[in-house]
C-alpha positions in Angstrom: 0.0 0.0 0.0 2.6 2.6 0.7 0.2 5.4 0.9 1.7 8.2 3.0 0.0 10.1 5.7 1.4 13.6 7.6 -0.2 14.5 11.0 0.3 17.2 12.2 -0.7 17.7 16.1 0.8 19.0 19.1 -0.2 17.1 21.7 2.1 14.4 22.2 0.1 11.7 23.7 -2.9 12.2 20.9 -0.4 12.6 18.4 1.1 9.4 19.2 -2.4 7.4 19.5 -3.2 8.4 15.8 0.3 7.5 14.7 0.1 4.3 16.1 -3.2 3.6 15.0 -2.3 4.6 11.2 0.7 2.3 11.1 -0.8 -0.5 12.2 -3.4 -0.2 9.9 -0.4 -0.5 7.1 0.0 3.2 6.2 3.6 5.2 6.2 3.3 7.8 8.6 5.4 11.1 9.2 4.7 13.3 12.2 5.1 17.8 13.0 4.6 19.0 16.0 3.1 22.2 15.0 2.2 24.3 11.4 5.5 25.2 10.7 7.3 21.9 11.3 4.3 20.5 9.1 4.3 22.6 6.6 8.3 22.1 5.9 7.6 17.8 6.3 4.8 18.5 3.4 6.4 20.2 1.2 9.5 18.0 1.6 7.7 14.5 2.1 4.5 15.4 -0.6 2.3 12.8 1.8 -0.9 11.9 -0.1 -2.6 12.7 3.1 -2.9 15.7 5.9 -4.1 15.3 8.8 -4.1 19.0 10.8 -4.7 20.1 13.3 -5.9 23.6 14.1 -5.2 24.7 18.0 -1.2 24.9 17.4 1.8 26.8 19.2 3.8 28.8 16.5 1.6 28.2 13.3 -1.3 26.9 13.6 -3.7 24.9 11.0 -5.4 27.9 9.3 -2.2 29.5 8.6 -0.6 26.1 7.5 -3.2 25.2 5.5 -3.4 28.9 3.5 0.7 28.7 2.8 0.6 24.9 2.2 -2.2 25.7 -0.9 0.3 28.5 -2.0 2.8 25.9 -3.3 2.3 24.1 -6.4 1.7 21.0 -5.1 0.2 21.7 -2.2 -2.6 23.2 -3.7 -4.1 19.7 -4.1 -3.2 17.9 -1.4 -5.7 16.0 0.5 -6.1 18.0 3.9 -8.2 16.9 6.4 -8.7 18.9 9.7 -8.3 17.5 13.2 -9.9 20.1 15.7 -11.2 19.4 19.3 -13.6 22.3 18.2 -16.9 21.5 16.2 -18.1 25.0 16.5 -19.1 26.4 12.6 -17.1 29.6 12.4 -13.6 27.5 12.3 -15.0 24.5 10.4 -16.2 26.9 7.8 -12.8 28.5 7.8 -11.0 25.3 7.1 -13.6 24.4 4.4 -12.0 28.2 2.6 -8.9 26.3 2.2 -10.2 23.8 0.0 -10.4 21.0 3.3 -11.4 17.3 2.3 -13.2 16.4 5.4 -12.7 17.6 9.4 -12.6 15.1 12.2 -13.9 16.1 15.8 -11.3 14.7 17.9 -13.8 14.6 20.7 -16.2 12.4 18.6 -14.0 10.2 17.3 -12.6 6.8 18.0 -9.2 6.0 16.7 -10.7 3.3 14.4 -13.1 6.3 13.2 -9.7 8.6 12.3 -8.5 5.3 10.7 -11.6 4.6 8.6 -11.5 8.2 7.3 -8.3 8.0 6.3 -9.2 5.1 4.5 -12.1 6.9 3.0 -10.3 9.5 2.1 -7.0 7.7 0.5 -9.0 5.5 -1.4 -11.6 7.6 -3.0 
């Protein structure tokens, strides 16, 4: 399979419960700590899948996501958010920059992250 996934996340223990949970489930994964850290492992690493964050220290998912669809590649990248928000003001923000899906970390199981990413890999 070989498919490629980026998270980007900066809370250690959550970022390291999806990681896990990817990789055992086959996929390649390659992790940032915040926007900027990201942003340099996409561009670098051209994953076929995002997963972001939005509530970051230094630059956070917005700002990532507006520079990452800036670069030629990037501009088509699959993105999909990871917010412990679900309120509509940053959801419809994250939509603007041309989002796949969102995830609400809050309502969602690890096997649910994993199935999206399946969903969203394979369609």
């Amino acid at each position: 399979m070989d498919k490629h996934i980026l998270i980007v996340e900066d809370e250690p223990d959550i970022r390291e419960a999806i990681s896990e949970a990817i990789t055992e489930s086959g996929f390649r994964v390659s992790i940032a700590e915040n926007g900027s850290v990201g942003l340099r492992v996409a561009i670098k690493e051209k994953p076929d899948l995002i997963l972001l964050d939005i509530i970051m220290p230094i630059m956070d998912g917005h700002e990532m996501l507006k520079k990452l669809r800036q670069d030629p590649w990037g501009k088509s990248v699959k993105v999909v958010m990871l917010t412990s928000m679900d309120d509509i003001n940053n959801i419809g923000s994250a939509h603007e920059g041309k989002i796949t899906d969102y995830i609400i970390k809050a309502h969602s199981s690890l096997d649910e992250i994993v199935k999206k990413v399946r969903e969203v890999i394979f369609t």
